[in-house]
N, C-alpha and C positions, 0 to 999 in steps of 0.2 A: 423380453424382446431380444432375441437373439440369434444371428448367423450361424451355419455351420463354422464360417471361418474365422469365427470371435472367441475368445476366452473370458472375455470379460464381456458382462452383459449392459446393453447400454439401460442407460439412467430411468427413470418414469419421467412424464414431460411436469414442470411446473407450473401450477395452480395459483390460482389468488389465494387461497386458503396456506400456502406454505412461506405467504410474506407477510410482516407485521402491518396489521393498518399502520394508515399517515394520516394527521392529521394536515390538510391543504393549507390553513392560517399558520402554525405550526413550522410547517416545510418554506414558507413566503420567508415567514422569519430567516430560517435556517441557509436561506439562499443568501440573505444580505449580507449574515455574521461571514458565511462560506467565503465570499468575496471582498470582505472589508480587512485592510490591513490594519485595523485597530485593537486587533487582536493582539499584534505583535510587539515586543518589545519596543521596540524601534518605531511604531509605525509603517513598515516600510512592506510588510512582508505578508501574504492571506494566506489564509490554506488552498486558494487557487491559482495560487503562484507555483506551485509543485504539483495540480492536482487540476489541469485544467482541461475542460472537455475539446480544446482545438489537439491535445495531444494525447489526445483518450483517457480519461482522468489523471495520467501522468504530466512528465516535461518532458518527454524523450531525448534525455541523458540518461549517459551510464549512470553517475555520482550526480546532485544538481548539486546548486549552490542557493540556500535560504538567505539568512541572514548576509548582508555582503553585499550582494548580487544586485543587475542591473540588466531588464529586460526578463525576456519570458522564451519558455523552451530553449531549443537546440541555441538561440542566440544571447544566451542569459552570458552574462561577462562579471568577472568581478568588479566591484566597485574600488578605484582607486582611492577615492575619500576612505573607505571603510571596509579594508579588506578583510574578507572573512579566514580566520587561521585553518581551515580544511575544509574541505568537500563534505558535506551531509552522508552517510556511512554505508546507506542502503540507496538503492532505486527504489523512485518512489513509485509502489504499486496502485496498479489501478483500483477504481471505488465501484464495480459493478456487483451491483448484488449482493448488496452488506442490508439489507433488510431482511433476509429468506430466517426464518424462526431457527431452522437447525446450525447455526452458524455459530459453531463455537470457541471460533480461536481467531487472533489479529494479531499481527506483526509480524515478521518472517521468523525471531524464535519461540513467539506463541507466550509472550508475556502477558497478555491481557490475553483470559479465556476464560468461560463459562468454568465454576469449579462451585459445587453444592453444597461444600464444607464451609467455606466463608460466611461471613453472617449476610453481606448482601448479595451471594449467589455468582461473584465475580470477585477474579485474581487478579491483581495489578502489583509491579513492582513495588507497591505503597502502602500493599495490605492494610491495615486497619483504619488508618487514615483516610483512604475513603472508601467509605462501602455503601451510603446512601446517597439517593435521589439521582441514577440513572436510569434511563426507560430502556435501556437495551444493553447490551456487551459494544456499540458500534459507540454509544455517547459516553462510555468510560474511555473508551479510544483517543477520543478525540479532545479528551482533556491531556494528553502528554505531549504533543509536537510542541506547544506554548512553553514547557519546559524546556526544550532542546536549544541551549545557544545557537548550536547551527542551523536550523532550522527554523526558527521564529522567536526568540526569548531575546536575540545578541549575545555581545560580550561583557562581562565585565560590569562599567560603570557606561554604557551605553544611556538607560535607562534604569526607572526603579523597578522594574520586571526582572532586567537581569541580574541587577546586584542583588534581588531577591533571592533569586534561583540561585546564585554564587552564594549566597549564605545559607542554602537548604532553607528557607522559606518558601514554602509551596502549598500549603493549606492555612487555616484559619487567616483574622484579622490582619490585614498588611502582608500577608504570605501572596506571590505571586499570581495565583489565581484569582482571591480580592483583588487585587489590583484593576486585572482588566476587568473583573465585571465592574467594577468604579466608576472604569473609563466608557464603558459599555451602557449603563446606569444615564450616565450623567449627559447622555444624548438624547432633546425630549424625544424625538420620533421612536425611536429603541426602546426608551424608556414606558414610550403610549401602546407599543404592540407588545410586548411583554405582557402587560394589563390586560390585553385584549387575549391574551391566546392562552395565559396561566391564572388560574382564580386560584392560586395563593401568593401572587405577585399581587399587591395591593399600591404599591411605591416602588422607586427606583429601589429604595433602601433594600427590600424582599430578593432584589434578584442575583443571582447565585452564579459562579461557573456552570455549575451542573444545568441550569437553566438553559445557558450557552449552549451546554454539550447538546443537551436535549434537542434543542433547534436543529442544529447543524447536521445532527443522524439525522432527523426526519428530513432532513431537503436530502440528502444524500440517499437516502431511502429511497423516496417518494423519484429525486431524479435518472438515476441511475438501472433501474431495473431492467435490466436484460431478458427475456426469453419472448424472443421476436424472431428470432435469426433463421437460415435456414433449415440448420439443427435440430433447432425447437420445432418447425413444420415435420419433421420426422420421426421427430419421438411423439409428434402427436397424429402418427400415420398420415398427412395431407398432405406428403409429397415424399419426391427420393431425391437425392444428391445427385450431379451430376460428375461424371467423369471429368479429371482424377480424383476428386474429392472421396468419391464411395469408396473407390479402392483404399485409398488414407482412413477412413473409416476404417475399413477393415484389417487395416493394420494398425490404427490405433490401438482398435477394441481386441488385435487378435496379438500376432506373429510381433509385433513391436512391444509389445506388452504396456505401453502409456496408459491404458486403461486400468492396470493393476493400483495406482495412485491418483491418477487422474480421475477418479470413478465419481459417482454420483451427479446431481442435474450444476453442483457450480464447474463438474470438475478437478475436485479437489476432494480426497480423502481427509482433510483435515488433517495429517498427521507431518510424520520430520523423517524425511529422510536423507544420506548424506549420499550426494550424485557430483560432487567433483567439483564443483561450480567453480570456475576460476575468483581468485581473492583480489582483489586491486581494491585502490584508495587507502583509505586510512584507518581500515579494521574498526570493530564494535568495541576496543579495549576503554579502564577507564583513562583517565585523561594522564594520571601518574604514571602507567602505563608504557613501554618505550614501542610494543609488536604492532604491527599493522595486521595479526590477527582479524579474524571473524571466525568467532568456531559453533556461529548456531546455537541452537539450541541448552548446548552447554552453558553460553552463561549464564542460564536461567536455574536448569537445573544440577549442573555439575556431574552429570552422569557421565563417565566414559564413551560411552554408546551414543550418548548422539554430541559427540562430536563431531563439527562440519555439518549436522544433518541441519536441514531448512522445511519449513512449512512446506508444502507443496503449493502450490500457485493457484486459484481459479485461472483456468484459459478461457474464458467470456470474452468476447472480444479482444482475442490475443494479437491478432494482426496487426492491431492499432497501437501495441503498448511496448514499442522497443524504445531500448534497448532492454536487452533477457538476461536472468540470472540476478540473485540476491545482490550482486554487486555492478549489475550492467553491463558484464564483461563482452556479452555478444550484441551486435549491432542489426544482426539480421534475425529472423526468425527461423531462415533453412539454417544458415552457421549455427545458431545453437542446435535446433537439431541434431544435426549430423554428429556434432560433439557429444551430445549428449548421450546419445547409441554408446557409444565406447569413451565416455569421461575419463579414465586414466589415462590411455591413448589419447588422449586430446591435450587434457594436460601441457603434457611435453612438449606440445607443438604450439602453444597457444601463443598468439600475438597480440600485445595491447592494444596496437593500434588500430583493430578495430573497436575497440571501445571510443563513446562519445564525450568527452571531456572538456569543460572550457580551461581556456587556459589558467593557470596559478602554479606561483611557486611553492607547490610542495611534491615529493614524491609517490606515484602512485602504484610502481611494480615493486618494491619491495618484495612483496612476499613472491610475486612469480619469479622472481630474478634469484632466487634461495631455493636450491634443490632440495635441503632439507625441509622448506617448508612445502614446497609441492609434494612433496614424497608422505608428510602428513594429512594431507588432503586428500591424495591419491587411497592411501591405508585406511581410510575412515570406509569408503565406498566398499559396497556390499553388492550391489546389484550385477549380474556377470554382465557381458556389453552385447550389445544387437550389432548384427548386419545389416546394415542398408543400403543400398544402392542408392546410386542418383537420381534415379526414379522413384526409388522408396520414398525418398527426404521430400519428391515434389509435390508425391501422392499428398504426405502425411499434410504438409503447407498447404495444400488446396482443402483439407477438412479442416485444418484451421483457422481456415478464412472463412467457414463454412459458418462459423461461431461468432461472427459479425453483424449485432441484432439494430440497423440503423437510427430504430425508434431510440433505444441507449444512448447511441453516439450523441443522436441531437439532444438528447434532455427534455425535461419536459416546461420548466420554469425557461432555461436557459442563463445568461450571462445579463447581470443587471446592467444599466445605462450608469448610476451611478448608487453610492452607497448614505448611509445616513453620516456618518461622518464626515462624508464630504471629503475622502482622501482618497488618491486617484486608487481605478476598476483595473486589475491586470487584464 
């Protein structure tokens, strides 16, 4: 399927046949865990605190604040009782369409990904440590944000989660992940569906992280699924975009060349590339560490070459999921745009302030306020830059809204009334 005035050919439309079944009892489960802070070190924190469908499975912040924090999205503040020591490192990306079978890399530097050398078929910063009992690449995922003090673990001597994680206990007996399935366990109603949905859960005793994880992909699975939009009416020939949209099409797929990495039905070529993306917050470094750094993909694999480079994004309902860019830097979806045509040019000119930030005293330009570290950012990019007009940038926003698939946004389980814990629903 393709225009004279394409270079890249659009996608084939997407099939039931190209997402993992879900089990519906399964995915019930994986809705409660999704929303319950019991997860967290602290209590305090869900993975729907970061990841909630009123802000397109994100928070819309540049940086959020996990652990710390007080309130939900753009109005989250840090918490004065328990202030968190930095900003969470990336923006947190949307959850559309993490059940599609070919989907073989997570996180912006692709640290967890489908790799056939491994004895259980998937790479994690933890390799051997754990290689069994996940049903997918999405429920190995979702066993690491619990690790992340800023994110949902805490600090310190918070809890015995985090001083867990603070001692490198993170598997077996008493290691961080026992822990919450413990606490997880030792809930009857949790402890009665687990029974109910896994026949080798026999007891509280049987139930596992990886059990966790399992749940929580399948609701995310099962919720999330995108291709509704009216995108997908196109590639499945039953209708045309209207004006400006079609034109943005066609400069998507043509003369802008977005389609060269954007490719396939998420989107996303799956791979890293390095396009300038402004740096702010507190870099991916480890905590010894003094740079506000983020260099991508390199610290996975220490290659020269992809330095700065990043996963490339699903744009599935991209409209809904600002602020853009691995660190949030752009607010809008034309601003990134426009940037992103000429990323070194943009660079030089880039202004924090439009990034969404709540407030806290730590510094977040560092690295843009260092010519020499823009100028290593700038050096990394490979790609030459596009023209666009201001017309170009409206066209290309109006096919990106195009990719807005409503049934998604609502969900299909939706947001519970309350959890089995019994501690409050963000």
């Amino acid at each position: 399927m393709q225009t004279p005035a394409q270079i890249s050919p659009l996608p084939p439309p997407l099939l039931d046949a190209d997402f993992l079944p879900v089990d519906l009892g399964e995915a019930a489960l994986g809705q409660l865990l999704f929303y319950d802070p019991v997860l967290s070190g602290g209590r305090d924190v869900a993975c729907a605190t970061c990841h909630h469908p009123r802000f397109g499975t994100a928070d819309g912040l540049s940086l959020g604040l996990g652990d710390g924090g007080i309130g939900l999205g753009p109005a989250r503040t840090a918490d004065p009782a328990n202030l968190p020591e930095e900003r969470i490192p990336r923006n947190a990306p949307a959850l559309f369409n993490l059940g599609l079978r070919n989907l073989t890399v997570l996180f912006d530097d692709g640290r967890i990904s489908v790799d056939a050398s491994r004895p259980g078929g998937i790479r994690t910063p933890l390799d051997d440590d754990m290689v069994t009992g996940f049903a997918s690449l999405l429920s190995a995922q979702t066993m690491f944000p619990v690790l992340s003090p800023d994110e949902m673990a805490g600090h310190y001597a918070e809890s015995d989660v985090s001083r867990a994680v603070r001692q490198g206990l993170l598997t077996g007996p008493g290691g961080a992940w026992d822990l919450i399935a413990r606490r997880v366990a030792d809930i009857p109603a949790y402890a009665q569906m687990f029974r109910d949905v896994y026949p080798q859960v026999t007891g509280p005793e049987d139930i596992g992280f990886t059990d966790i994880s399992n749940a929580i992909a399948a609701f995310m699975e099962a919720e999330w699924r995108s291709d509704a939009s009216p995108f997908d009416a196109v590639l499945r020939g039953a209708a045309a975009l209207p004006e400006p949209a079609a034109t943005g099409m066609d400069l998507f797929y043509g003369r802008a060349g977005c389609g060269t990495c954007h490719s396939g039905p998420l989107l996303t070529d799956q791979g890293y590339h390095a396009m300038g993306a402004p740096q702010i917050g507190p870099g991916k470094g480890a905590r010894f560490e003094s740079s506000d750094r983020d260099e991508g993909r390199f610290e996975v694999t220490g290659q020269p070459e992809d330095l700065f480079a990043f996963r490339t994004p699903s744009l599935r309902n991209v409209a809904l999921t600002a602020p853009y860019g691995h660190a949030g830097s752009h607010a809008t979806l034309a601003g990134f745009v426009a940037d992103h045509a000429d990323p070194v040019a943009a660079l030089s000119r880039y202004d924090i302030a439009q990034a969404i930030l709540p407030k806290l005293d730590v510094r977040d330009d560092a690295i843009m306020s260092d010519p020499a570290e823009v100028a290593a950012i700038a050096a990394a990019v490979r790609r030459p830059p596009v023209v666009l007009s201001a017309e170009d940038v409206t066209a290309l926003v109006a096919f990106l809204d195009s990719l807005t698939d409503p049934s998604a946004i609502k969900g299909r389980l939706g947001v519970p009334l309350a959890v089995p814990s019994g501690l409050p629903v963000p």
